[in-house]
PDB file with one MODEL, atoms N, CA, C and O in Angstrom:
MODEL        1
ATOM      1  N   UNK A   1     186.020 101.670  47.066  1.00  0.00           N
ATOM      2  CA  UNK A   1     186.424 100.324  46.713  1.00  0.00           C
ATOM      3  C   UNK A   1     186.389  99.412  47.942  1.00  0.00           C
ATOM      4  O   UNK A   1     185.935  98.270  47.858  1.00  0.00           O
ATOM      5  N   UNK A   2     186.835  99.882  49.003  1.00  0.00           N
ATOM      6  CA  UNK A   2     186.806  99.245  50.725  1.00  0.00           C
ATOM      7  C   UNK A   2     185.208  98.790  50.758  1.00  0.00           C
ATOM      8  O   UNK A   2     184.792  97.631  50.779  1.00  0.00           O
ATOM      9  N   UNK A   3     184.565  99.792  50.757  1.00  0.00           N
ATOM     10  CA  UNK A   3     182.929  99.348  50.597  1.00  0.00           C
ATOM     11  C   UNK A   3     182.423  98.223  49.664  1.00  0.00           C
ATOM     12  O   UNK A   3     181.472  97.496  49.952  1.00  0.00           O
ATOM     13  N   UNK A   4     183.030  98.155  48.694  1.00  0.00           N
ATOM     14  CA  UNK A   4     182.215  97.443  47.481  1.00  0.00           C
ATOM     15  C   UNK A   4     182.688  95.603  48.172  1.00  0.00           C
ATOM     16  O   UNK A   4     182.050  94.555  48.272  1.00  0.00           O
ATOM     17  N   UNK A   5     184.231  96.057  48.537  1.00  0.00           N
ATOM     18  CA  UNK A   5     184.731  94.374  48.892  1.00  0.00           C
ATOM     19  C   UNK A   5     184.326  93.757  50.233  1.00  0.00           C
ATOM     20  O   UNK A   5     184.650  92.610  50.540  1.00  0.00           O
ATOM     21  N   UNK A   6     183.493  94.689  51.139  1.00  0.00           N
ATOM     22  CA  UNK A   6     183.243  94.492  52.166  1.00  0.00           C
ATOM     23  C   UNK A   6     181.782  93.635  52.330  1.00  0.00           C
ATOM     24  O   UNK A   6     181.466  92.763  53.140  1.00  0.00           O
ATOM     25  N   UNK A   7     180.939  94.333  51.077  1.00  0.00           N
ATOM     26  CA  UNK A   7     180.100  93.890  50.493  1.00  0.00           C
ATOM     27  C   UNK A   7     180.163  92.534  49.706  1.00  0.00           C
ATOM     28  O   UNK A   7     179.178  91.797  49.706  1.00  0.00           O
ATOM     29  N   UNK A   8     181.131  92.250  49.140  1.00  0.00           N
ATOM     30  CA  UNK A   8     181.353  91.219  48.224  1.00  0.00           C
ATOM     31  C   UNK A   8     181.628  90.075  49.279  1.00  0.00           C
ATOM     32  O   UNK A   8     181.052  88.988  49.311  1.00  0.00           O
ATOM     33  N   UNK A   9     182.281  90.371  49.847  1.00  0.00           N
ATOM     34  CA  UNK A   9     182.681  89.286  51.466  1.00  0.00           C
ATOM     35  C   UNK A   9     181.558  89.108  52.042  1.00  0.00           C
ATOM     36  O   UNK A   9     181.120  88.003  52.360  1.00  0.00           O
ATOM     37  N   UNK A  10     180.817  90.527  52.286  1.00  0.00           N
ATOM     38  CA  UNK A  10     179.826  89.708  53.313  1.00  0.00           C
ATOM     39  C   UNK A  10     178.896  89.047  52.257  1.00  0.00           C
ATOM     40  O   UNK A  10     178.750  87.872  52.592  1.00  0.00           O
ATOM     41  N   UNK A  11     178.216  89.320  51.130  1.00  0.00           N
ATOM     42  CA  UNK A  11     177.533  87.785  50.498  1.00  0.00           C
ATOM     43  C   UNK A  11     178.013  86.758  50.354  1.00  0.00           C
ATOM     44  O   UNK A  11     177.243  85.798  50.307  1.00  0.00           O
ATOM     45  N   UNK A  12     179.718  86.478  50.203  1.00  0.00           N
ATOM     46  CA  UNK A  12     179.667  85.202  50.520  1.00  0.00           C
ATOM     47  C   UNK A  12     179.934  84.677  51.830  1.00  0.00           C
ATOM     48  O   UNK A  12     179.877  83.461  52.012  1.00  0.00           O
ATOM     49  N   UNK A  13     180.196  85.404  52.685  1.00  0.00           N
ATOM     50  CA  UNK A  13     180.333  84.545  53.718  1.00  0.00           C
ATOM     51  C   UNK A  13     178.460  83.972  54.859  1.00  0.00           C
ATOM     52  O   UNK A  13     178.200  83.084  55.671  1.00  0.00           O
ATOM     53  N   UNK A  14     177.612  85.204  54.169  1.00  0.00           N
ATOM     54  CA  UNK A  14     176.391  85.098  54.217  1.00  0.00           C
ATOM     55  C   UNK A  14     176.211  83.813  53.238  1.00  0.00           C
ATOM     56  O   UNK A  14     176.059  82.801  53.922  1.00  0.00           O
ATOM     57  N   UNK A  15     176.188  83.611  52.163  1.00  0.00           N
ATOM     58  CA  UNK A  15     175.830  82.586  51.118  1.00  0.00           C
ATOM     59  C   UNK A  15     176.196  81.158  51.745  1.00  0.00           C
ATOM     60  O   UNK A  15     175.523  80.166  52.024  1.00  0.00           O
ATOM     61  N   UNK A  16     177.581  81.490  51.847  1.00  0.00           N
ATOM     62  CA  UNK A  16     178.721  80.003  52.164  1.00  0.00           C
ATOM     63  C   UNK A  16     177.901  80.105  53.959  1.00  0.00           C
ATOM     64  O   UNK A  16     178.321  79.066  54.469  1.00  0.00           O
ATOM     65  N   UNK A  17     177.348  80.546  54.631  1.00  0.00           N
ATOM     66  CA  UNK A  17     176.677  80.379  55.684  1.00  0.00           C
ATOM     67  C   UNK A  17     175.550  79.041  55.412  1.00  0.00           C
ATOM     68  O   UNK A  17     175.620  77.846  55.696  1.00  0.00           O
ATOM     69  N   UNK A  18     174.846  79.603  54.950  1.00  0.00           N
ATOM     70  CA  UNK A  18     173.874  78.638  54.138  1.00  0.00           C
ATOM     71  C   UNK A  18     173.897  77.134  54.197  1.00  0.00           C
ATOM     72  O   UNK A  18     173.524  76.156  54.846  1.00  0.00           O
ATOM     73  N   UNK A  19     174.976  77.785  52.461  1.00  0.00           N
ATOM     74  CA  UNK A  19     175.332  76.163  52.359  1.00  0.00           C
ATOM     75  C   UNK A  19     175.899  75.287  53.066  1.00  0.00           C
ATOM     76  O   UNK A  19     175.540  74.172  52.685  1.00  0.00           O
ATOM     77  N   UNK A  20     176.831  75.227  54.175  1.00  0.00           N
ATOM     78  CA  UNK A  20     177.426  74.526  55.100  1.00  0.00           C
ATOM     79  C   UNK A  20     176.397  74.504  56.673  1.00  0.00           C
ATOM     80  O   UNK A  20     176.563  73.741  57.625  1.00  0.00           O
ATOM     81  N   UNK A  21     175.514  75.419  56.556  1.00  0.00           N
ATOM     82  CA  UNK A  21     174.490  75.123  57.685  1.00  0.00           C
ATOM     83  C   UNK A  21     173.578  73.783  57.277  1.00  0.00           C
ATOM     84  O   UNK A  21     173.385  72.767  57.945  1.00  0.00           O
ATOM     85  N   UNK A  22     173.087  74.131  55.955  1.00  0.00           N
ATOM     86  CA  UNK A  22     171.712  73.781  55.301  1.00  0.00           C
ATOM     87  C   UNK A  22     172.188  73.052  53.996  1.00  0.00           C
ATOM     88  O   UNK A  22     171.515  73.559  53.098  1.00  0.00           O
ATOM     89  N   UNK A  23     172.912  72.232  53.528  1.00  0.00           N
ATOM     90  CA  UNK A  23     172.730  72.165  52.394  1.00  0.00           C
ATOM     91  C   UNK A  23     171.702  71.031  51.755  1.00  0.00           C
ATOM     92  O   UNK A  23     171.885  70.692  50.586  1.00  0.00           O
ATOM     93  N   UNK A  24     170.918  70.607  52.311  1.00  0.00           N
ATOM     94  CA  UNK A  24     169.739  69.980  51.651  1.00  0.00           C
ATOM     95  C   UNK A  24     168.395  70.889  51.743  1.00  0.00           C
ATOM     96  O   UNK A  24     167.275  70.452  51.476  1.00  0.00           O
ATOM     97  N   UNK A  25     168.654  72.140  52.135  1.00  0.00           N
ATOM     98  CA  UNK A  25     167.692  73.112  52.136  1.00  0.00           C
ATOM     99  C   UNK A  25     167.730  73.791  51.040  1.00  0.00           C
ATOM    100  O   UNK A  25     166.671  74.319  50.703  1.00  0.00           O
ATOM    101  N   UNK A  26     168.680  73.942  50.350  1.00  0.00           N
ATOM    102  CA  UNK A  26     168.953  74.513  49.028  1.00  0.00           C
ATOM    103  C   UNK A  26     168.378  74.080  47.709  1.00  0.00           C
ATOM    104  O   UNK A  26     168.142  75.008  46.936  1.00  0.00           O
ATOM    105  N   UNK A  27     168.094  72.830  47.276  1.00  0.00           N
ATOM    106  CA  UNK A  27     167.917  72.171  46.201  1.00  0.00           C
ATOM    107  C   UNK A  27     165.804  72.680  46.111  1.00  0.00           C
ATOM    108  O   UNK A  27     165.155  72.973  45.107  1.00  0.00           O
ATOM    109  N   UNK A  28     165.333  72.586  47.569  1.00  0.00           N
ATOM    110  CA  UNK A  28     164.320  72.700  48.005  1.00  0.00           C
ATOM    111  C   UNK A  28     163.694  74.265  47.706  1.00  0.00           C
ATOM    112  O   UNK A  28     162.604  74.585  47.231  1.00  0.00           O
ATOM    113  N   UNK A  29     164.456  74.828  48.025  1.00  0.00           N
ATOM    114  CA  UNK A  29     164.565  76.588  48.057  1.00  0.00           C
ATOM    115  C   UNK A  29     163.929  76.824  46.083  1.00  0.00           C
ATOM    116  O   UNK A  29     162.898  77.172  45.509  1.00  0.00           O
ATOM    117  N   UNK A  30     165.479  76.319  45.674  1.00  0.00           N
ATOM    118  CA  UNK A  30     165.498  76.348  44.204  1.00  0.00           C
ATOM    119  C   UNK A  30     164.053  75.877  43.390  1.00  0.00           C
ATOM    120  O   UNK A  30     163.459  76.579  42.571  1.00  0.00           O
ATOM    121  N   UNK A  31     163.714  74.716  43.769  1.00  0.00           N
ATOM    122  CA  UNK A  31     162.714  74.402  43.587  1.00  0.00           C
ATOM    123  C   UNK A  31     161.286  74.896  43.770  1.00  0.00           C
ATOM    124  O   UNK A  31     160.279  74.536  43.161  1.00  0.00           O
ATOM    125  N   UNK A  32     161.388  75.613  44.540  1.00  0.00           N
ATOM    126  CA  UNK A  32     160.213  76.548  45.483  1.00  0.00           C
ATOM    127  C   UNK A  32     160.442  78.075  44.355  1.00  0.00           C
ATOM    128  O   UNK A  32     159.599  78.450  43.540  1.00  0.00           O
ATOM    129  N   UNK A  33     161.545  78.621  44.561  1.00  0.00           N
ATOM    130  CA  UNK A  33     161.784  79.711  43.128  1.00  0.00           C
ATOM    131  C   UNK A  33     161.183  79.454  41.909  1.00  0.00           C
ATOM    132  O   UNK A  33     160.409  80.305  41.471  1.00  0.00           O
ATOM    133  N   UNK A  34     161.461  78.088  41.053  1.00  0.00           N
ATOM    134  CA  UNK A  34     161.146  77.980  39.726  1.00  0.00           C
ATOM    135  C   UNK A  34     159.708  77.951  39.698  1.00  0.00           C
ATOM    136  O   UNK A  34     159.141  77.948  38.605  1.00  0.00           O
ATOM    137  N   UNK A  35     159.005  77.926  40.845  1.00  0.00           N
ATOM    138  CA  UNK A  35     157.462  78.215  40.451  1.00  0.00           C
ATOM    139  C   UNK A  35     157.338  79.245  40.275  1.00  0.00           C
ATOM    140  O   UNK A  35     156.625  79.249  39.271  1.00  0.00           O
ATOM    141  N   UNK A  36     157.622  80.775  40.671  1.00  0.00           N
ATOM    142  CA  UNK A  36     157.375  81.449  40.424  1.00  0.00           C
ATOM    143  C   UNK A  36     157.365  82.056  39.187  1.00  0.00           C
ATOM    144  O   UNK A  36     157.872  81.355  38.311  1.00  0.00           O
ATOM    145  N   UNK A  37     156.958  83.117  38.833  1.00  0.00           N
ATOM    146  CA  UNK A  37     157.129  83.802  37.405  1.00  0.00           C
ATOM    147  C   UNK A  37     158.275  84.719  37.295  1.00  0.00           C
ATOM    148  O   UNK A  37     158.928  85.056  38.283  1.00  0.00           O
ATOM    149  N   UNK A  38     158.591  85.228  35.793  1.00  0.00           N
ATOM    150  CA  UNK A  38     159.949  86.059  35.938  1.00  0.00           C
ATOM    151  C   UNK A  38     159.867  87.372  36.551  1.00  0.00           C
ATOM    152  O   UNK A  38     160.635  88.109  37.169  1.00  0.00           O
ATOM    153  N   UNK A  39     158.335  87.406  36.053  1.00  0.00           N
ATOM    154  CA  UNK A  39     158.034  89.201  36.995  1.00  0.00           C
ATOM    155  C   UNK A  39     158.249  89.136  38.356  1.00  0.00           C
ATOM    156  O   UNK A  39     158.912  89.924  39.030  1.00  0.00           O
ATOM    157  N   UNK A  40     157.435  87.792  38.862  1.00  0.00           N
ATOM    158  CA  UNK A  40     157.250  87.812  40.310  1.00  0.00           C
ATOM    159  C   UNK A  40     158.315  88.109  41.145  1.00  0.00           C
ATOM    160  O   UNK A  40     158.288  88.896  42.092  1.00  0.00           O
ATOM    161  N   UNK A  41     159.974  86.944  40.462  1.00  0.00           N
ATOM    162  CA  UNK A  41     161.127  86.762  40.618  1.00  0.00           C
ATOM    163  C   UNK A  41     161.703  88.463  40.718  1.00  0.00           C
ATOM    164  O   UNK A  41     162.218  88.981  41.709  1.00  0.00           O
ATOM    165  N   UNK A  42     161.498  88.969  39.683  1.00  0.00           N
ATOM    166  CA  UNK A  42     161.937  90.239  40.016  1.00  0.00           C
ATOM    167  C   UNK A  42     161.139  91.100  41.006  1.00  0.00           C
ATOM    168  O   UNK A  42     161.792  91.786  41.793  1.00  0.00           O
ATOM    169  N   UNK A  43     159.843  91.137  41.052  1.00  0.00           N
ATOM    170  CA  UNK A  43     159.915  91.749  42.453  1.00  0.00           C
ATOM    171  C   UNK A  43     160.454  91.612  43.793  1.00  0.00           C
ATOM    172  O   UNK A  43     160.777  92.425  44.658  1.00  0.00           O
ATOM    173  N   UNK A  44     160.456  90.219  43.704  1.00  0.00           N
ATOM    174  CA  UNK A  44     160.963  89.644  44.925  1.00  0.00           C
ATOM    175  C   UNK A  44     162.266  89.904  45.191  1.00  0.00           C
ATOM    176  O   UNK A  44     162.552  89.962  46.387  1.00  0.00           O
ATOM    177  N   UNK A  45     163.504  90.151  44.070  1.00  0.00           N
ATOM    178  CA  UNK A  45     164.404  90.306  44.108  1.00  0.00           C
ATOM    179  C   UNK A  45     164.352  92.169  44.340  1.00  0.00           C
ATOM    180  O   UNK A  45     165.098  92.831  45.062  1.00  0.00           O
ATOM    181  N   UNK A  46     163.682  92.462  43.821  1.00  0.00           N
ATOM    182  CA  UNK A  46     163.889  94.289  44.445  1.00  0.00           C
ATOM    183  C   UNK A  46     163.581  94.738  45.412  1.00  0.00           C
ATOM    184  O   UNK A  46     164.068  95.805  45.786  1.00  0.00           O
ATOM    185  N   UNK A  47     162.352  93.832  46.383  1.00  0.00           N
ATOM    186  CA  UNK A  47     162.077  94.077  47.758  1.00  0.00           C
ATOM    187  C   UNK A  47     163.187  93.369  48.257  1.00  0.00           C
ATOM    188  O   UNK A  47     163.553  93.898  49.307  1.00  0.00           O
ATOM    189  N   UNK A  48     163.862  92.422  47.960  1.00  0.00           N
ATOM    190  CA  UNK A  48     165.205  92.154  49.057  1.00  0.00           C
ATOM    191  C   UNK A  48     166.590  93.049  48.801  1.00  0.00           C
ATOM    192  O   UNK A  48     167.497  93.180  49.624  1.00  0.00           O
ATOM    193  N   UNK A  49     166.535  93.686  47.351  1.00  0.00           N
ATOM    194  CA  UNK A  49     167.623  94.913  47.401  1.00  0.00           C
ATOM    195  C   UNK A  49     167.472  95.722  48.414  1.00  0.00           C
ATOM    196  O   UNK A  49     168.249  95.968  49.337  1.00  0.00           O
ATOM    197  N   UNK A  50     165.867  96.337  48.069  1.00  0.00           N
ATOM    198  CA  UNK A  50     165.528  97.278  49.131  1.00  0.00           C
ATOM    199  C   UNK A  50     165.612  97.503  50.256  1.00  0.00           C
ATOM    200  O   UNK A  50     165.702  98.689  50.571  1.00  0.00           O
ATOM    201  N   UNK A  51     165.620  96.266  51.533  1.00  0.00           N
ATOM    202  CA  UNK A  51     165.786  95.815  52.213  1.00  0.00           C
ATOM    203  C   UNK A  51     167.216  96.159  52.398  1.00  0.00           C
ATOM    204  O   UNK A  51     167.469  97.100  53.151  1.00  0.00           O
ATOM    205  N   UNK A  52     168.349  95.421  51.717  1.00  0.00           N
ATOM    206  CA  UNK A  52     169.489  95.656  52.005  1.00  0.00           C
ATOM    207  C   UNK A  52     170.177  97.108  52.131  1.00  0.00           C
ATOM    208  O   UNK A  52     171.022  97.560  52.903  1.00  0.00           O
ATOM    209  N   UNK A  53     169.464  97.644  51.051  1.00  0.00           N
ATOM    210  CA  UNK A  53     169.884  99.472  50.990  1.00  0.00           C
ATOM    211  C   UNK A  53     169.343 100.015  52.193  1.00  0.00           C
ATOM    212  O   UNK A  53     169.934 100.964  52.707  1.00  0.00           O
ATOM    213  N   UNK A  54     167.703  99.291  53.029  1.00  0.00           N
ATOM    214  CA  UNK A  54     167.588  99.789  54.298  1.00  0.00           C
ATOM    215  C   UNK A  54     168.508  99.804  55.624  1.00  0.00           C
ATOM    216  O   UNK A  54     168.899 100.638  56.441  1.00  0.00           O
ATOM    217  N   UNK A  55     168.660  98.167  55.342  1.00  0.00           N
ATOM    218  CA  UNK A  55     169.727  97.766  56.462  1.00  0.00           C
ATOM    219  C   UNK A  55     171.093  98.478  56.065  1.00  0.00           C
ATOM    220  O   UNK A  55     171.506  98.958  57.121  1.00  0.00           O
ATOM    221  N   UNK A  56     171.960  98.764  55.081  1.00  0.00           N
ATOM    222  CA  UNK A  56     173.143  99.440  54.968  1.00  0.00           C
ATOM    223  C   UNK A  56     173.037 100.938  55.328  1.00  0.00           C
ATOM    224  O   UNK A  56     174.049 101.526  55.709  1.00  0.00           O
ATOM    225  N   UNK A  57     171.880 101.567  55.226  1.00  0.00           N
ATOM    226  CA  UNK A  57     171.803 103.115  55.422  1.00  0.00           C
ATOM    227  C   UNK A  57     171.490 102.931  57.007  1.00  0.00           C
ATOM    228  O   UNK A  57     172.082 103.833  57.599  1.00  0.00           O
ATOM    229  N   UNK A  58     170.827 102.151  57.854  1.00  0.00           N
ATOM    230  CA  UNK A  58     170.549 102.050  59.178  1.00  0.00           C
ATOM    231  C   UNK A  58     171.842 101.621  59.553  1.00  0.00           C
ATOM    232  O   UNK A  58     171.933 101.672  60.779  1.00  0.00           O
ATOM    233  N   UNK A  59     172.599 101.328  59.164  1.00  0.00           N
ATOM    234  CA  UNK A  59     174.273 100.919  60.201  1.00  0.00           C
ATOM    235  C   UNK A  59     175.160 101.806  59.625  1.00  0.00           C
ATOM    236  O   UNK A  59     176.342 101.945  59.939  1.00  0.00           O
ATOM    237  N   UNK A  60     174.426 102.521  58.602  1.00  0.00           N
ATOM    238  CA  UNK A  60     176.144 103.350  58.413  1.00  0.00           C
ATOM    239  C   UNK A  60     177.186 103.434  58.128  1.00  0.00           C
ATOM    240  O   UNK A  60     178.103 104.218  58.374  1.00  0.00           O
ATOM    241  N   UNK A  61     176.943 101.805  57.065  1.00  0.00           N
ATOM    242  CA  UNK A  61     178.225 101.438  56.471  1.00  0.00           C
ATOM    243  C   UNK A  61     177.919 102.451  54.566  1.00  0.00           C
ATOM    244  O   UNK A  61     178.791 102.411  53.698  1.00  0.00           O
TER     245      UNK A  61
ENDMDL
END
């Protein structure tokens, strides 16, 4: 459970990074997404899971 909330914190404080860095970069982003397709969207979204399951097994959390 320590793991899961540690996780939950760090996307938002990753997310809320973002938006208070960048927030006219966002609307832009969004916009740049809806071109894509739903398949595409999902790959894209499983190579950045993947990614994350890399980076979490390389630190050892």
């Amino acid at each position: 459970m320590e793991k899961i909330l540690f996780a939950l914190g760090s996307i938002a404080v990753f997310e809320g990074f973002f938006l208070a860095v960048a927030p006219g970069r966002i609307p832009k982003i969004l916009e740049m997404l809806s071109k894509f397709s739903n398949p595409e969207l999902s790959r894209i979204g499983l190579v950045v899971m993947a990614t994350g399951v890399v980076i979490l097994m390389v630190s050892g959390v």
